[in-house]
Each structure stands twice: as C-alpha cells, then as structure tokens.
N, C-alpha and C positions, 0 to 999 in steps of 0.2 A: 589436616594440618593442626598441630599440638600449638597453644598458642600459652602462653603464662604472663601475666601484664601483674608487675608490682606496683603499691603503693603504702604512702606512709611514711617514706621517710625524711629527711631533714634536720635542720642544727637543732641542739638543745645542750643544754648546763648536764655537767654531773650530776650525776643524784635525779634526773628529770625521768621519764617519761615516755615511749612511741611506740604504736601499734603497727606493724607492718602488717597488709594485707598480699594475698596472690588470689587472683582468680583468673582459672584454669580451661579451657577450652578447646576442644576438636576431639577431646580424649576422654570416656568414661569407663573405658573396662581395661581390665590388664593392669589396672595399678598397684602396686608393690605401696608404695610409700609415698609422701610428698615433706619437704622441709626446707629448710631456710640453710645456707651457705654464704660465708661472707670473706672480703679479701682485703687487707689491707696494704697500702703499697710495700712493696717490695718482700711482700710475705705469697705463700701458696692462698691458696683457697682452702675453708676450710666446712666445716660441719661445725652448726648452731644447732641446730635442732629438726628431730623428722618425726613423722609419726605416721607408722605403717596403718593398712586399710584394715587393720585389725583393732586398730586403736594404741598399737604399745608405742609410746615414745621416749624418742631418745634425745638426751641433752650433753653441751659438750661441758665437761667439769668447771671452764671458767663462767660458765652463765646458769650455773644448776642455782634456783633461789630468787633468779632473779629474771628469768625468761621463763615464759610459757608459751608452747604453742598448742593452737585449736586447730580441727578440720572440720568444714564443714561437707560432708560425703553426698549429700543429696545436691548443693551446689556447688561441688567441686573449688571447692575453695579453701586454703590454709592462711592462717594469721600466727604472728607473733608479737606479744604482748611484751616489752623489754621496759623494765624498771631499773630506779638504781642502776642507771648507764654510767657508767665510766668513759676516761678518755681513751682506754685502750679497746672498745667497744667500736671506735669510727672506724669503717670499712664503706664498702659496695658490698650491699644482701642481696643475695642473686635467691629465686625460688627454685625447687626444683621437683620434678616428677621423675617415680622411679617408675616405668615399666615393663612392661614383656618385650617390647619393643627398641627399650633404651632409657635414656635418661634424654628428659627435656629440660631446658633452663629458661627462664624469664632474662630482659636485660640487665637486669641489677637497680637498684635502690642506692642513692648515699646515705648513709646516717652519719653525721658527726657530730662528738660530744664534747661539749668544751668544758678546760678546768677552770 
C-alpha cells in the first residue's frame, strides 16, 4: 500500500517563504518520477514541479526562479522549497508518484499567500 503524507504548508505574506515536504511509503521500485501538483478553487490541477529518478526536473514557467524541488531517493522522499510566493501561488499541493503501476497522490497541503 503506496502511502504519501505531505507537509509544510500553511499561511504566509507575499514575498515570504515554505518548504513543502512528501514522504513516500510502501513503494520503492518502479518509480518514473515524483512531484508536487497544486489546485486552486475552481481551476484544474495542475504540475509545479517533478523530478524523474534520473534526477531531470521539471518546473511549471510560473514558478521557474522561484521553486525548487529536491528528491531524496534513498529515503523516498521529495521537497519543495517556494520563495518569493505570490497570492496567486494559494492552492492545495497534492504530492505525487509516478510509477509502473500508476500514479499515486498524497492528500493535499494548503498553502495560502496573503497580499
């Protein structure tokens, strides 16, 4: 049982600061990628940032600069480091694992960023 528990997130100012962490569980082989996805009401879901078990990552154009994410592969675990957050940055950041299997998701995070 693929298990993804987020944490990290919460209110903060523009211009501020928050690390989102995922750590991953029941699942070590067969993984494609892991990344961060976020939703905001009444918008789709979308792709923040992933980074394949090769190490290539990818960012979505409004966060290139100013997100980073890490993987840590021997503890199954991905982070994302968001600076210089904006207000259009509040969403639910869902984690996600891509594998041979499927995709798995965590329940989501909120971050909100106040102006």
């Amino acid at each position: 049982q693929v298990q993804l528990v987020e944490s990290g997130g919460g209110l903060v100012q523009a211009g501020g600061s928050l690390r989102l962490s995922c750590a991953a569980s029941g699942n070590f082989f067969g993984i494609y990628a892991m990344g961060w996805y976020r939703q905001a009401p009444g918008k789709q879901r979308e792709l923040v940032a992933a980074v394949t078990s090769g190490g290539t990552t990818n960012y979505a154009d409004s966060v290139k600069g100013r997100f980073t994410i890490s993987r840590d592969v021997a503890k199954n675990t991905v982070s994302l480091q968001m600076n210089s957050l904006k207000p259009e940055d509040t969403a639910v950041y869902y984690c996600n694992q891509a594998t041979q299997n499927g995709d798995y998701w965590g329940r989501g995070t909120q971050v909100t960023v106040s102006s």
